[in-house]
Backbone as CSV, one residue per row, in Angstrom:
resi,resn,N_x,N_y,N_z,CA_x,CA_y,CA_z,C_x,C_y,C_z
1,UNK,15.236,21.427,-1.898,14.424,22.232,-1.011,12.942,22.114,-1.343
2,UNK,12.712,21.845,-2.546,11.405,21.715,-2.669,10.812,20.578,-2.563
3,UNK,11.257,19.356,-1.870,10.678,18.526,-1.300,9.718,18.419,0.219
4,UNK,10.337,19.739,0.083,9.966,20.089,1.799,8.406,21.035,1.621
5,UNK,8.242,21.182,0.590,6.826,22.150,0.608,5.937,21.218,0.020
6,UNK,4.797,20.571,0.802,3.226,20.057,0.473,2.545,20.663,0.540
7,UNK,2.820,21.605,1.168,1.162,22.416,1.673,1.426,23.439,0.997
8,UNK,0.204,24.262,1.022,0.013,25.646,0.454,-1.194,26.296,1.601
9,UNK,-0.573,27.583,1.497,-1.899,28.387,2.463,-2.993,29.036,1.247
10,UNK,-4.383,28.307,1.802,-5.103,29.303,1.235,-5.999,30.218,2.398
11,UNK,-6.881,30.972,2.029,-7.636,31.908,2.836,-8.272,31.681,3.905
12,UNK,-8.925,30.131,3.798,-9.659,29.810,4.686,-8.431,28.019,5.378
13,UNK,-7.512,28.162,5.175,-6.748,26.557,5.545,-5.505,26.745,4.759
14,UNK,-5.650,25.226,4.139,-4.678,24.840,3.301,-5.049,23.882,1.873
15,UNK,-4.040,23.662,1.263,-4.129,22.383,0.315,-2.914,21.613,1.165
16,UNK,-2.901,20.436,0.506,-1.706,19.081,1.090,-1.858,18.677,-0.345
17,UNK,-0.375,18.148,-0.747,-0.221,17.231,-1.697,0.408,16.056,-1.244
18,UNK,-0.114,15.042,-1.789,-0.603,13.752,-1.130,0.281,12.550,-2.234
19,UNK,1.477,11.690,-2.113,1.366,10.742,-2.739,1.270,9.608,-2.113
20,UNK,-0.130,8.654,-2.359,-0.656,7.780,-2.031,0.003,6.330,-2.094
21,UNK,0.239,5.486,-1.315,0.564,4.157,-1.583,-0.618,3.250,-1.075
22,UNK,-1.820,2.754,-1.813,-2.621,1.943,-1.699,-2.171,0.799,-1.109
23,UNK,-2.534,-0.213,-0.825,-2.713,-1.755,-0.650,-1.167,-2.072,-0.273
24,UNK,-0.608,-1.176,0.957,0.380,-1.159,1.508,0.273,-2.272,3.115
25,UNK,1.547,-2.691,3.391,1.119,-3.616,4.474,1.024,-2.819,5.583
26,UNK,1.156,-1.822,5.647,0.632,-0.939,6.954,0.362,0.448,6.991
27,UNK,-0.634,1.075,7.674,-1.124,2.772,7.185,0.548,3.246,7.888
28,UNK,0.616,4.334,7.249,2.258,5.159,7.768,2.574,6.639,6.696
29,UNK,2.698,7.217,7.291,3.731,8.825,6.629,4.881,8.184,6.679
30,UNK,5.401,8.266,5.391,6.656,7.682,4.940,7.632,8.709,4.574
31,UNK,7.317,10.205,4.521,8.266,11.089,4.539,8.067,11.956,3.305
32,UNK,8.424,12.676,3.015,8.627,13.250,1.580,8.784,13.148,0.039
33,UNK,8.939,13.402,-0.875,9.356,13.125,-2.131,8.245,13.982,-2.957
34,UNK,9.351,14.833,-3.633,9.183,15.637,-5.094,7.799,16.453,-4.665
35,UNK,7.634,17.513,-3.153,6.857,18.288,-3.107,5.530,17.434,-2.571
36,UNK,5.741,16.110,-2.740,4.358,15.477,-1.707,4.296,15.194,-0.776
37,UNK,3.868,14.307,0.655,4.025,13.663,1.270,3.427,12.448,0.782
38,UNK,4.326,11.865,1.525,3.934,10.077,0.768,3.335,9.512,2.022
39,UNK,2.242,8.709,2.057,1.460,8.283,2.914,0.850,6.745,2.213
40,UNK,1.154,5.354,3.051,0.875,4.751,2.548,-0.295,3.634,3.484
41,UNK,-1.461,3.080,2.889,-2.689,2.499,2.995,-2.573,1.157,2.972
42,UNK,-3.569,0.118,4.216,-3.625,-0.627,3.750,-4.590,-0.839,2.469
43,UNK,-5.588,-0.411,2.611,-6.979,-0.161,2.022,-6.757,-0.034,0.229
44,UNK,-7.271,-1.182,-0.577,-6.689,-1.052,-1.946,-7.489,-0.081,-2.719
45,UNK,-7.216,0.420,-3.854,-7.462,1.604,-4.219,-9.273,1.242,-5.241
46,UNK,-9.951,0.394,-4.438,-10.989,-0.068,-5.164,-12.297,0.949,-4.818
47,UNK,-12.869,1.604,-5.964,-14.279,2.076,-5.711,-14.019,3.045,-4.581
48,UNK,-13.368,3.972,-4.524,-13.181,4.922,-3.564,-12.350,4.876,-2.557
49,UNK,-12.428,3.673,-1.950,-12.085,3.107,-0.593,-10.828,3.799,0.264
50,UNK,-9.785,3.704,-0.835,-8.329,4.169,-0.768,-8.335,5.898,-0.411
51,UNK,-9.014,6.557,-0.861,-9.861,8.362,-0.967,-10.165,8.216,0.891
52,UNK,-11.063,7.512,0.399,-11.706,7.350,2.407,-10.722,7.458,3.584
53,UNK,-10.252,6.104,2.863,-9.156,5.474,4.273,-8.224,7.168,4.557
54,UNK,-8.093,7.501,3.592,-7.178,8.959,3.786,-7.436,9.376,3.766
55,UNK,-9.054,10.007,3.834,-9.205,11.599,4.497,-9.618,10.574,6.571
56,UNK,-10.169,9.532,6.736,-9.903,9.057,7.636,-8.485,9.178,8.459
57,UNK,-7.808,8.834,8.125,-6.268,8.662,8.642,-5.617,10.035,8.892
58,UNK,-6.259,11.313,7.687,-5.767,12.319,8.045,-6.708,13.146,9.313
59,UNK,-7.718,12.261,9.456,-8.599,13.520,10.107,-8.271,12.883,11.695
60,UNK,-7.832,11.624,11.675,-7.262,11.216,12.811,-6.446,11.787,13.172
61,UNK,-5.163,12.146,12.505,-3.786,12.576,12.419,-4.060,13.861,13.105
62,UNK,-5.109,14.282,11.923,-4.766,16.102,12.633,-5.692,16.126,14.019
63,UNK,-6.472,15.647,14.244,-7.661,15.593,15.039,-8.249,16.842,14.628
64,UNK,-9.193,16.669,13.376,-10.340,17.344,12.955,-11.201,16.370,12.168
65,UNK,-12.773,17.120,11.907,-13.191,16.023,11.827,-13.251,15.942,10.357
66,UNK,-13.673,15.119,9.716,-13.090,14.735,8.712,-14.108,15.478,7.228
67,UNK,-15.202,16.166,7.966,-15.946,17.182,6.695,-14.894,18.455,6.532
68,UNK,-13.997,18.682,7.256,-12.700,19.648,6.920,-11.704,19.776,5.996
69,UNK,-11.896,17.990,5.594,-10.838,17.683,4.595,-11.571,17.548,3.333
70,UNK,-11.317,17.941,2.118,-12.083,17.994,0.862,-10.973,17.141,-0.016
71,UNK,-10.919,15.753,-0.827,-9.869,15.938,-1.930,-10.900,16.344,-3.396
72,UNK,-9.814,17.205,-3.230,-9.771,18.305,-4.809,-9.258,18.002,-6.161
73,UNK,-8.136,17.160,-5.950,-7.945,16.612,-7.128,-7.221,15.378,-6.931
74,UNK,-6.982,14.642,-8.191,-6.338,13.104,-8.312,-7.231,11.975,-7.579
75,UNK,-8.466,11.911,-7.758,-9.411,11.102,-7.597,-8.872,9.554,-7.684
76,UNK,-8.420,9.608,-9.058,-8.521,7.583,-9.185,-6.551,8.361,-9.844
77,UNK,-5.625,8.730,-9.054,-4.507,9.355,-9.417,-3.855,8.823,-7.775
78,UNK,-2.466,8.633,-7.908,-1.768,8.575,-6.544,-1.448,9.447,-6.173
79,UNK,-1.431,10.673,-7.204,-1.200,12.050,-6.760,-2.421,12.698,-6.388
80,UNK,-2.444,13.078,-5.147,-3.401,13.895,-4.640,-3.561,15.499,-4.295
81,UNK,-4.456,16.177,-4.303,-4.917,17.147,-3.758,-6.024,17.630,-2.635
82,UNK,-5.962,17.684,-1.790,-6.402,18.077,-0.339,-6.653,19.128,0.420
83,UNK,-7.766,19.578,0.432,-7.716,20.898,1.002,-8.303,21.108,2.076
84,UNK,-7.761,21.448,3.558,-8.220,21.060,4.368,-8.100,22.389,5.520
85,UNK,-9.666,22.953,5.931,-10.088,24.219,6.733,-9.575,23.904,7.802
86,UNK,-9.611,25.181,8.326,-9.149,25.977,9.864,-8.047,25.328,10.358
87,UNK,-7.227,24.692,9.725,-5.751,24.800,9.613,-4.575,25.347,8.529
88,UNK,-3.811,25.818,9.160,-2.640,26.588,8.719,-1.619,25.415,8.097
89,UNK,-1.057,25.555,7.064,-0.399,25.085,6.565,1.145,24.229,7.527
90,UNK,1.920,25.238,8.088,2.413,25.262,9.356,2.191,23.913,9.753
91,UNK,0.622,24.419,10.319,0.075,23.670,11.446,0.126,21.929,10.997
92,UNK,-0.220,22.231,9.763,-0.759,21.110,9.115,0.972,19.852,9.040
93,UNK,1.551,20.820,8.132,2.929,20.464,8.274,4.042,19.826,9.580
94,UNK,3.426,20.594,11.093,4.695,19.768,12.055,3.799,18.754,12.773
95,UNK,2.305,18.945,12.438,1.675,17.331,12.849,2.142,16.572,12.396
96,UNK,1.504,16.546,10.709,1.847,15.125,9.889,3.354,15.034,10.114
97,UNK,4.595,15.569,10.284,5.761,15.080,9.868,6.485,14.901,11.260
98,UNK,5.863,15.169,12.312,5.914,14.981,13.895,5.892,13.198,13.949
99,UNK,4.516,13.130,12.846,3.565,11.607,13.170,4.751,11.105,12.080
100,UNK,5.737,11.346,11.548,6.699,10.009,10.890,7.711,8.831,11.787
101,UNK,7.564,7.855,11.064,8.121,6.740,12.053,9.212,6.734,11.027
């Protein structure tokens, strides 16, 4: 059951926990695992780039713009932290997992 919780509500949004697959052959939400969502990049994890491409991809996803999304933690980590305003956790949750192929 606890694969199913990424998000967290805070006061003003949410957090997302994020596990990253860099220098993947195609951008995609790949589904769940161990409390993250797994989301994988083409974009290799060089000098930021990989950080970008995914607050990009998410701000597409959710359609907000992308100063909404903050990552908070796991910088140069595949595990991420994300915290992202004037959405609800919820909210945040049946987009991204709506958008799985």
């Amino acid at each position: 059951m606890t694969d199913l919780i990424f998000t967290t509500e805070t006061p003003d949004g949410c957090t997302l926990n994020i596990r990253l697959h860099p220098g993947a052959r195609k951008n995609a939400i790949n589904g769940l695992h161990a409390g993250a969502l797994k989301i994988s990049l083409t974009t290799p994890p060089v000098d930021g780039r990989a950080n970008e491409a995914l607050i990009d991809l998410l701000s597409d996803r959710l359609n907000i713009p992308k100063a909404r999304i903050t990552l908070i933690a796991g910088h140069t980590n595949r595990l991420k932290t994300l915290h992202i305003t004037t959405l609800t956790a919820p909210q945040v949750e049946a987009t991204l997992l709506s958008d799985e192929a």
